[in-house]
SEMITOR-825769 format. One record per residue (C-alpha): residue in one letter; x, y negated, z. Coordinates in steps of 0.25 Angstrom, whole numbers, padded with zeros to 4 digits, always signed. Layout:
AXYZ;...
//
This chain:
X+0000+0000+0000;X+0004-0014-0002;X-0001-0028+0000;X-0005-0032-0014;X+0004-0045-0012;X+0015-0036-0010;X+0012-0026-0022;X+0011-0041-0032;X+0024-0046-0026;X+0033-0050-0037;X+0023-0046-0047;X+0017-0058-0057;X+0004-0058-0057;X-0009-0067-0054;X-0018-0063-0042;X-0033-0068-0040;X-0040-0066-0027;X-0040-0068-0014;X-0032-0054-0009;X-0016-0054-0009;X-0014-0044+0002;X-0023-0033+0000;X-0018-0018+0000;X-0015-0012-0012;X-0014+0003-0012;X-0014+0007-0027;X-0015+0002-0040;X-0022+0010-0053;X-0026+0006-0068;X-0034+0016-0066;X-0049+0010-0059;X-0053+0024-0056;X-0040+0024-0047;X-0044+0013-0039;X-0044+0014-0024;X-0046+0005-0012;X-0031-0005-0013;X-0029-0001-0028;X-0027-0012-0038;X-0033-0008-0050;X-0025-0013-0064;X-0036-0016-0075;X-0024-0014-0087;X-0030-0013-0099;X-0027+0000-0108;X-0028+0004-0122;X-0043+0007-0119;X-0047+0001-0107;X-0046-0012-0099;X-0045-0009-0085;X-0054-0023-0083;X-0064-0014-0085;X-0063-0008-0072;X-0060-0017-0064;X-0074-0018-0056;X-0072-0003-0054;X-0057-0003-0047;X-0062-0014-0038;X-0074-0005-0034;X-0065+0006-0028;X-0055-0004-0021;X-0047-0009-0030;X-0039-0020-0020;X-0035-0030-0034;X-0035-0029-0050;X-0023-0030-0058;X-0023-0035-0073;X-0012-0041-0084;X-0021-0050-0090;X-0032-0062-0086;X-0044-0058-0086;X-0059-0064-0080;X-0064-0054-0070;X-0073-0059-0058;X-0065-0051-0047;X-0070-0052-0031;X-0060-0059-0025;X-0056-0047-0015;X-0050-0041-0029;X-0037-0048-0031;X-0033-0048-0049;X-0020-0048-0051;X-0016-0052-0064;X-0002-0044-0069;X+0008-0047-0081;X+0006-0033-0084;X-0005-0021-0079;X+0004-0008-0081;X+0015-0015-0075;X+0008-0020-0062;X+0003-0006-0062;X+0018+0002-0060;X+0022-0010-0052;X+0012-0008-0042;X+0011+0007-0043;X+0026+0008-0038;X+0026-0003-0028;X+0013+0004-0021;X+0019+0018-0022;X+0032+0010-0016;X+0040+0012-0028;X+0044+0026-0026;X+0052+0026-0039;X+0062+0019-0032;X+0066+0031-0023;X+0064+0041-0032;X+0073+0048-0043;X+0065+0046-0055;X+0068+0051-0069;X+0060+0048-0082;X+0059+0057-0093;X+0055+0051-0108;X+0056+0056-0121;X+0047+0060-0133;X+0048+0076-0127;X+0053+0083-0119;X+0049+0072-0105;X+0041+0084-0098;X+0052+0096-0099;X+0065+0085-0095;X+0055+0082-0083;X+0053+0094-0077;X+0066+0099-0080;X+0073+0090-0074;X+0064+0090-0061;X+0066+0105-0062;X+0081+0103-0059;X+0081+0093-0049;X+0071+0103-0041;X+0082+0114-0043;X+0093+0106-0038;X+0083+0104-0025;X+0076+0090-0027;X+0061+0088-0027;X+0056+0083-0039;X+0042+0078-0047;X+0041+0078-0062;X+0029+0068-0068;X+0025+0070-0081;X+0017+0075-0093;X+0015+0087-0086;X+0011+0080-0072;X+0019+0080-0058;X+0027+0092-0053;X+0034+0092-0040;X+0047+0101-0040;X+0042+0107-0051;X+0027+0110-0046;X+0017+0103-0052;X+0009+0093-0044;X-0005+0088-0043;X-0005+0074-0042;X-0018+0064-0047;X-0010+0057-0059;X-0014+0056-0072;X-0009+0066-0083;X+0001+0057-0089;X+0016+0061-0094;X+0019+0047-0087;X+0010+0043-0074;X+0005+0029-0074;X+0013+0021-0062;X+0001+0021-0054;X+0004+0036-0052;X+0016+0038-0054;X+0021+0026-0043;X+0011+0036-0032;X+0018+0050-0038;X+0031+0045-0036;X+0030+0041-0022;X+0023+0054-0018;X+0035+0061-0024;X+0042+0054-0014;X+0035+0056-0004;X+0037+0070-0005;X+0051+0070-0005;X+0053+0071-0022;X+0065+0062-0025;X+0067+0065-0041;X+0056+0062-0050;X+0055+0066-0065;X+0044+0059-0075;X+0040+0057-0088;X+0040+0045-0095;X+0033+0043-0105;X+0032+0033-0117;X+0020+0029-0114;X+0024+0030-0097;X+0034+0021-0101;X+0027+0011-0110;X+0016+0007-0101;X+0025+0006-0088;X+0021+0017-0080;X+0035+0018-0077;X+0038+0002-0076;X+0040+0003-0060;X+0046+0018-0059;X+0061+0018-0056;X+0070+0029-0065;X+0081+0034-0062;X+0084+0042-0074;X+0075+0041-0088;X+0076+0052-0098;X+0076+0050-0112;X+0074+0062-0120;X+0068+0059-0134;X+0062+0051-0142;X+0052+0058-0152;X+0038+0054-0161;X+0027+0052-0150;X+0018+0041-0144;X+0022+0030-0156;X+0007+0027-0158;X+0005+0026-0142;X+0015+0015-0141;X+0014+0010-0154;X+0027+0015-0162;X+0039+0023-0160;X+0047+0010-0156;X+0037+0007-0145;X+0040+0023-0141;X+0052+0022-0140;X+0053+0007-0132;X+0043+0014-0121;X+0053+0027-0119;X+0064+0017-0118;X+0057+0009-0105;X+0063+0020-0098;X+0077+0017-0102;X+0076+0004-0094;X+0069+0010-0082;X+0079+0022-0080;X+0093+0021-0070;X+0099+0032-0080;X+0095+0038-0092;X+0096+0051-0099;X+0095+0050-0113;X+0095+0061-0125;X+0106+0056-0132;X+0103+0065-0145;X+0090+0055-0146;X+0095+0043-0154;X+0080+0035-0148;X+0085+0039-0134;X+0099+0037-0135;X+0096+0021-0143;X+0083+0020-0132;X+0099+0018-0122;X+0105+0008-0131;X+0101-0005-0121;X+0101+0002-0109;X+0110+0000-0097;X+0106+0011-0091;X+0117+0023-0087;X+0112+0034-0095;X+0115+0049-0099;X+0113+0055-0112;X+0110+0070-0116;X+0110+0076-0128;X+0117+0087-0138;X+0128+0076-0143;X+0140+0073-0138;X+0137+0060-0133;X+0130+0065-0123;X+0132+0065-0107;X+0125+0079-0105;X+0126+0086-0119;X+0117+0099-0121;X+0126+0108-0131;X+0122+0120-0138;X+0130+0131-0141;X+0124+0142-0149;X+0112+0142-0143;X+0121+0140-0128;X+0117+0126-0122;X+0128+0119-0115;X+0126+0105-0106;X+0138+0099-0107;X+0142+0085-0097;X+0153+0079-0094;X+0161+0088-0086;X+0151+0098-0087;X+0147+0110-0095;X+0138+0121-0096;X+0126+0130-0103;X+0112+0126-0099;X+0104+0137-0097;X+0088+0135-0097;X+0077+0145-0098;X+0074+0134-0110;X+0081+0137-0124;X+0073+0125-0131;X+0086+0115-0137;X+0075+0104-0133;X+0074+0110-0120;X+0089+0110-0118;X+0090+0096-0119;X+0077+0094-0110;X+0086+0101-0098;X+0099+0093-0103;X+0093+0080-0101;X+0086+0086-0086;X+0100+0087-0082;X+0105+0074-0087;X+0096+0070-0078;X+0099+0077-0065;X+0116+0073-0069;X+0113+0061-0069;X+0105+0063-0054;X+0119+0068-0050;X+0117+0082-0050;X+0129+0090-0057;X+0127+0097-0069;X+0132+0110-0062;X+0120+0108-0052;X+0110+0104-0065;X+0112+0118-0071;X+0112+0126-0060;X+0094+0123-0063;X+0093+0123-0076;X+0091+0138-0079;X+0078+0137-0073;X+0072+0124-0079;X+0059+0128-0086;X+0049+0119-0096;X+0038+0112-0090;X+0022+0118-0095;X+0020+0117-0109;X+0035+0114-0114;X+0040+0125-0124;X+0030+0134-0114;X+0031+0149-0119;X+0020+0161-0119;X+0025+0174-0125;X+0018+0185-0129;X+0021+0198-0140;X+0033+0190-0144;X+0024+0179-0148;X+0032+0165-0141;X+0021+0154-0138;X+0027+0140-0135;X+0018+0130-0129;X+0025+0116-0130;X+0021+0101-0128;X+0030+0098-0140;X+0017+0086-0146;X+0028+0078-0156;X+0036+0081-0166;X+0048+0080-0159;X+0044+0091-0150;X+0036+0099-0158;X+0049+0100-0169;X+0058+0103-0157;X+0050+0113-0151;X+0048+0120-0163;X+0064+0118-0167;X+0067+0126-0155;X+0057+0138-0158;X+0060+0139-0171;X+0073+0143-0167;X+0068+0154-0158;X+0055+0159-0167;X+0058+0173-0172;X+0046+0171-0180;X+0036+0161-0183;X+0032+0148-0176;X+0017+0145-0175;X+0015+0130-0170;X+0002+0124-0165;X+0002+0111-0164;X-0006+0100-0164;X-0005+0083-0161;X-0013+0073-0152;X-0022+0064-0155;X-0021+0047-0152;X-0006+0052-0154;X+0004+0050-0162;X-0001+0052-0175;X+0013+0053-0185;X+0020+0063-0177;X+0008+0074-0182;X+0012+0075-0196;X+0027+0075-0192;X+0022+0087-0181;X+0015+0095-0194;X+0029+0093-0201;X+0037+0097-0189;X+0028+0111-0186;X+0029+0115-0201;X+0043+0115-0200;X+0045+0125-0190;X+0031+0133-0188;X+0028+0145-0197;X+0013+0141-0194;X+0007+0129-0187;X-0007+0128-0182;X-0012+0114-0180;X-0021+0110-0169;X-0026+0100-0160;X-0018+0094-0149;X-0024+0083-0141;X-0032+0077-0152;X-0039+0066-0142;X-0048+0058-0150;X-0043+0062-0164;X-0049+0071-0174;X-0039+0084-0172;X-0042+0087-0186;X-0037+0074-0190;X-0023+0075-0181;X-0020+0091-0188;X-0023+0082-0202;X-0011+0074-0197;X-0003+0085-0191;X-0005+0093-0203;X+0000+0084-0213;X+0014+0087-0209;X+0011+0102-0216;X+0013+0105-0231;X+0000+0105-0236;X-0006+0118-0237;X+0003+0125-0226;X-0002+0138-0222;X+0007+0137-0210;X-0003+0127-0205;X-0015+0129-0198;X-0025+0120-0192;X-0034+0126-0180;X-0040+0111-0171;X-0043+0120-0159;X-0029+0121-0151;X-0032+0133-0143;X-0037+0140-0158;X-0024+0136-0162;X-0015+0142-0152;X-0022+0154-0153;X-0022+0155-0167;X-0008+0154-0167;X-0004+0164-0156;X-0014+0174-0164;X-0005+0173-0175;X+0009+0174-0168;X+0017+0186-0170;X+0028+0192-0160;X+0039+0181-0163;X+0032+0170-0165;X+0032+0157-0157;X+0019+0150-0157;X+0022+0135-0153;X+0010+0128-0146;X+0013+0113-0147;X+0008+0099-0142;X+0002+0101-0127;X+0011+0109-0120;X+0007+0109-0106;X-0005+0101-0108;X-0019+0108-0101;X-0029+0100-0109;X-0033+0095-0122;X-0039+0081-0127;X-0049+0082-0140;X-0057+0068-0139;X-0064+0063-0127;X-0062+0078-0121;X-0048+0083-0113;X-0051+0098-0113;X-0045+0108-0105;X-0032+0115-0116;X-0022+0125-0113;X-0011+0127-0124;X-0004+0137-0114;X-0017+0143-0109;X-0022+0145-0125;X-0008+0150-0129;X-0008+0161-0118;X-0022+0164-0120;X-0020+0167-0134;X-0007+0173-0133;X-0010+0183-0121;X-0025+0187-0127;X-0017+0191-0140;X-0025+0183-0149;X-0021+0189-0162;
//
């Protein structure tokens, strides 16, 4: 709780009403949210103004109203307005301060990239609990406590508004957890969910084809990843990246790079199919119950972050034998020598990498199922069409998430990216159909790789978020030997 003259200190802003120093025991965008002592911030979104709600948050108890921009509402006097340069700013600002800024004594790393965010994660919070330190990984796959996952009322977001994380953070600490791992997102990033988080380390793993039309271009992508190359104490950058490595070029941050090239400060080697780690005064294989290359450099850059923690290498890869992927990342359910890959694997950088690596382990054919979201990122689908043609020996192309577009109209898209009359290419709109159909027609030898919701328990067609397995379907069909 804080004296809401306390929690505006040093803030500009403009204050109407008769109340400086009432109570304030929360803050929310979110009028639902409110509670007695909450100040409710009426920001206005993409598709609503949070004006609009106003009359409900001071119903519950909202203590005051925060907005960015004049407005004429006739408010009681017992309602203080406070009048802010900007709402989502005021939002992390407050968040922090009335968690008591708990970022401050935490160790907090920050993953980003196009893929790969969720696995870096985990693995990294996977080795810190070997070497004995408690641990809470925040991400796309919610909130696990020394590798357990826990229930918390957040919302399902790959990076938490600041109004939860601030609250998360500071009952991590309360429970004695030190080291936090998260992801951040471009989008995390880009509205300053992070703006009052301190980072220790930021990650930076990749830059790929995703979110251009959420932010409005590929150069407005990449500026909203590179916030966290101004906010991070030390950085950890993929040095085999040219976006990454040129995302460093203005910062004076100390930073470490990894990568296969030589230039690199922990280099991941591969000899004959042997992967070597090699550092300055250190060298040695890396053995992971992973054998994805992609995978390789995941682990490479967990340790680069734990080296630069100050835990030697030699103590690093005592734990990395028993690093393990996170839910629906390269996920794998055999049966009669028929291999079924579930990955998350929804742009075309992924989707090429993933199906790069398996085409070196298929001893027969590879059957891909795959289809795009909607309200998303519209150019990468034909360039996805392309990319599974390449590798699959039969592709079968379905719905995704397909939100309020035509699915029909998204496989047109995708679909263009085939040779036209491809007898390869199928088209089967109901997903579950589709992972069936392609099990049924797999032999002993074949990999069938489902691709684009990985761990993900539901699917949005429309107004309607429906309950959807690809896991559940894919062990359905493939144990009942639908054939």
């Amino acid at each position: 709780m804080l004296l809401l003259q306390e929690l505006l200190k040093d803030w500009p802003c403009t204050f109407t009403g008769e109340k400086f120093s009432i109570p304030v025991v929360g803050v929310t965008e979110n009028s639902k949210a409110v509670k007695p002592g909450f100040l409710f911030v009426a920001r206005k979104g993409e598709k609503v103004d949070g004006i609009s709600y106003i009359e409900e948050a001071i119903r519950l108890g909202a203590a005051g109203i925060v907005l960015d921009r004049p407005v004429s509402i006739d408010l009681s006097r017992d309602v203080p307005l406070i009048v802010v340069p900007d709402c989502r700013k005021f939002l992390s600002h407050a968040s922090a301060r009335l968690s008591g800024n708990p970022s401050e004594r935490l160790t907090i790393i920050a993953v980003t990239g196009t893929n790969g965010k969720t696995t870096v994660s985990h693995f990294i919070g996977q080795l810190l609990n070997g070497l004995g330190l408690r641990t809470a990984v925040i991400g796309t796959l919610g909130v696990f406590i020394d590798g357990v996952r826990a229930t918390y009322d957040i919302p399902s977001m790959t990076t938490l508004p600041a109004e939860y994380l601030h609250p998360l953070l500071k009952d991590c600490e309360e429970k004695g957890i030190k080291h936090i791992i998260m992801e951040a997102s471009s989008l995390g990033l880009s509205t300053d969910r992070l703006e009052d988080c301190e980072i220790d380390i930021g990650i930076l793993l990749n830059v790929g084809v995703d979110h251009y039309e959420e932010h409005g271009s590929k150069e407005a992508y990449i500026q909203a990843k590179q916030k966290l190359v101004y906010k991070a104490k030390h950085l950890v950058v993929n040095c085999d990246d040219d976006i990454c490595v040129d995302m460093t070029k203005n910062s004076s941050q100390p930073f470490t790079l990894f990568g296969t090239g030589g230039a690199s400060d922990v280099q991941l080697i591969n000899e004959s199919g042997t992967y070597k780690v090699k550092a300055p005064t250190f060298e040695q294989e890396l053995k992971l119950p992973v054998f994805e290359f992609f995978n390789q450099m995941n682990a490479v850059a967990a340790i680069s972050a734990l080296h630069i923690l100050s835990h030697p290498f030699e103590e690093i890869f005592t734990h990395t034998s028993l690093l393990s992927l996170p839910e629906g990342r390269m996920q794998r359910i055999e049966r009669n020598g028929v291999t079924v890959i579930i990955d998350y694997a929804h742009t075309p950088d992924a989707l090429e990498t993933v199906l790069q690596s398996l085409a070196k382990e298929s001893q027969e054919r590879i059957i891909t199922v795959f289809g795009c979201g909607g309200n998303r990122d519209k150019g990468k689908r034909k360039e996805m069409g392309e990319i599974a043609a390449f590798y699959s020996s039969t592709i079968l192309v379905t719905s995704d998430n397909p939100r309020n577009e035509d699915p029909l109209t998204i496989i047109q898209d995708i679909t263009a990216g085939f040779s036209e009359g491809s007898t390869a290419v199928q088209v089967e709109v109901d997903r579950a159909k589709a992972i069936q159909r392609a099990i049924s027609i797999a032999s002993a030898g074949d990999i069938v790789l489902i691709a684009g919701k990985g761990h993900e328990k539901t699917q949005h067609i429309g107004r309607e978020i429906l309950p959807f397995s690809d896991v559940e379907i894919a062990e359905q069909a493939l144990f009942a030997n639908i054939k």
